[in-house]
C-alpha positions in Angstrom: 77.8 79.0 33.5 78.8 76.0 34.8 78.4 74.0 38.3 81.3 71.6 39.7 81.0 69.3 42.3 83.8 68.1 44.1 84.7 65.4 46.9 86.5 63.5 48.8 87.5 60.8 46.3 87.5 63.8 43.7 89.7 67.0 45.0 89.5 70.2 43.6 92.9 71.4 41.9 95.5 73.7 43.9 94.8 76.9 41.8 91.1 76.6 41.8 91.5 76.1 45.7 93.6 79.3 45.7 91.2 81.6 43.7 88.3 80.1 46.0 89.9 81.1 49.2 91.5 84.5 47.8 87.7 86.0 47.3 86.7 84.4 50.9 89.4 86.3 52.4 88.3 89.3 50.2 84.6 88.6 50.7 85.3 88.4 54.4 87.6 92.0 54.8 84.7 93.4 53.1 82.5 92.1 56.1 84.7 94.0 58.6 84.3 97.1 56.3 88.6 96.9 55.8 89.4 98.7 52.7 90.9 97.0 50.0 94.3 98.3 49.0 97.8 96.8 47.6 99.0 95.5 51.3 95.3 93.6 52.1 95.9 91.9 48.1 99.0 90.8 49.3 97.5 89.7 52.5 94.6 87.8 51.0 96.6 85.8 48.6 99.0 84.9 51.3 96.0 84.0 53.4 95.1 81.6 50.3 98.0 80.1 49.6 98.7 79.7 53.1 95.2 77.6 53.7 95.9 75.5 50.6 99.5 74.5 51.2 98.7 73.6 54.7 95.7 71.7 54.2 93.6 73.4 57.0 90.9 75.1 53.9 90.7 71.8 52.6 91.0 69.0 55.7 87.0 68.3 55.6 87.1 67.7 52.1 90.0 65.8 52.1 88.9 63.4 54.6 85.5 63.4 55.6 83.3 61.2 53.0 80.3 63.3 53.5 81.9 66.7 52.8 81.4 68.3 48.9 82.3 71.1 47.8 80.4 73.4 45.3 82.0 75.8 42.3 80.1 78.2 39.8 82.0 78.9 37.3 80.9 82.2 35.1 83.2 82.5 31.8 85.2 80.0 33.0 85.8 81.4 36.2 85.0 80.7 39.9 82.1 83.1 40.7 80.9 81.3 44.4 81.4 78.2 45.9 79.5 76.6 49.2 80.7 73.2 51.3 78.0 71.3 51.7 78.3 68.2 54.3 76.1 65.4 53.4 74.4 63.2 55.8 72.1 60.9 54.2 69.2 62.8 52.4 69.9 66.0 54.8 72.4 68.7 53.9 74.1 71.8 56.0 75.9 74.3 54.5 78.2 76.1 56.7 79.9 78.3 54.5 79.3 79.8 50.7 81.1 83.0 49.4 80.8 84.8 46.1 83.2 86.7 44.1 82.2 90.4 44.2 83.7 91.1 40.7 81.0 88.8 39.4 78.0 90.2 41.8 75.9 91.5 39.2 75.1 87.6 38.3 73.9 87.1 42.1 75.9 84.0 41.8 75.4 82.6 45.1 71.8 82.2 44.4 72.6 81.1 41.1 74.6 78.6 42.6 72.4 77.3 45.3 69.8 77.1 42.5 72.1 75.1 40.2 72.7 73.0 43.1 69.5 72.4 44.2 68.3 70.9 40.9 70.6 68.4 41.4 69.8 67.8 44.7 66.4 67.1 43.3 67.2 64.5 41.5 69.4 62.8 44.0 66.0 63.1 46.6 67.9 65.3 49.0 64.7 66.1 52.0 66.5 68.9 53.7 69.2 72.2 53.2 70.0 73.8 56.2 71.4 77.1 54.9 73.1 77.3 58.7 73.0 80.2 61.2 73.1 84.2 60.2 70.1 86.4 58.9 71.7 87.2 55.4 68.9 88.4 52.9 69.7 85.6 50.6 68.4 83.3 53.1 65.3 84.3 53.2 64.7 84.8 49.4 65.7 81.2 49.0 62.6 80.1 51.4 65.4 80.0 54.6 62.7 80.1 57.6 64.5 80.5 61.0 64.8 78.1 63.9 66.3 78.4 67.2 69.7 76.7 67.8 68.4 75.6 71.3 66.5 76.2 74.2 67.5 75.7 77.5 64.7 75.9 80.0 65.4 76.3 84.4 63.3 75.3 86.8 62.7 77.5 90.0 
């Protein structure tokens, strides 16, 4: 198992990008209960490739400072990966996904775990895990707070 950390001044490679975006798009079908079959493959790596080669997947990372992206490698390959924006000792992640084949690891807690020891270190105050009541969440210690309030007066 292994964590990689990647910035703006050091980019992921292409492929690694690819294979990070294919299991989102898988990761995500699975969310809308699509099955999985030959033409939603297909699909997904076009997706992928698609993201990659046009720079959208990657556009925070290539040009915002504060943006880092996290990999867990398992066997030597990607098994999660979060983006983490970075704003002095405060962090917000907005999105983290998790190869399925490899679910049996829980790697996105592994990851988060990994990451956090490093964090640690680096004296990191906050992690906002962002909005959504997924169960890992709250086994990490997530507590939820409201977004805003808005308040009339009669």
């Amino acid at each position: 198992m292994e964590l990689k950390v990647f910035d703006h001044a050091h980019q992921a490679p292409a492929h690694t990008l690819r294979h990070l975006w294919r299991f989102y798009f898988r990761r995500k079908m699975m969310w809308r209960s699509q099955k999985a079959n030959a033409l939603t493959h297909l699909t997904t790596t076009l997706k992928a490739i698609y993201e990659v080669k046009s720079g959208c997947a990657t556009a925070s990372l290539r040009q915002l400072p504060s943006a880092e992206l996290y990999v867990l490698e398992i066997d030597h390959q990607p098994a999660s990966f979060m983006i983490v924006y970075r704003h002095r000792d405060h962090l917000l992640m907005p999105r983290l996904a998790i190869d399925t084949s490899f679910g049996r690891y829980s790697p996105g807690i592994l990851l988060i775990l990994e990451a956090a020891k490093r964090w640690m270190t680096e004296g990191v105050v906050d992690f906002d895990m962002c909005r959504g009541d997924e169960r890992y969440k709250k086994e990490m210690g997530g507590i939820n707070e409201p977004l805003c309030r808005i308040e009339t007066r009669v």
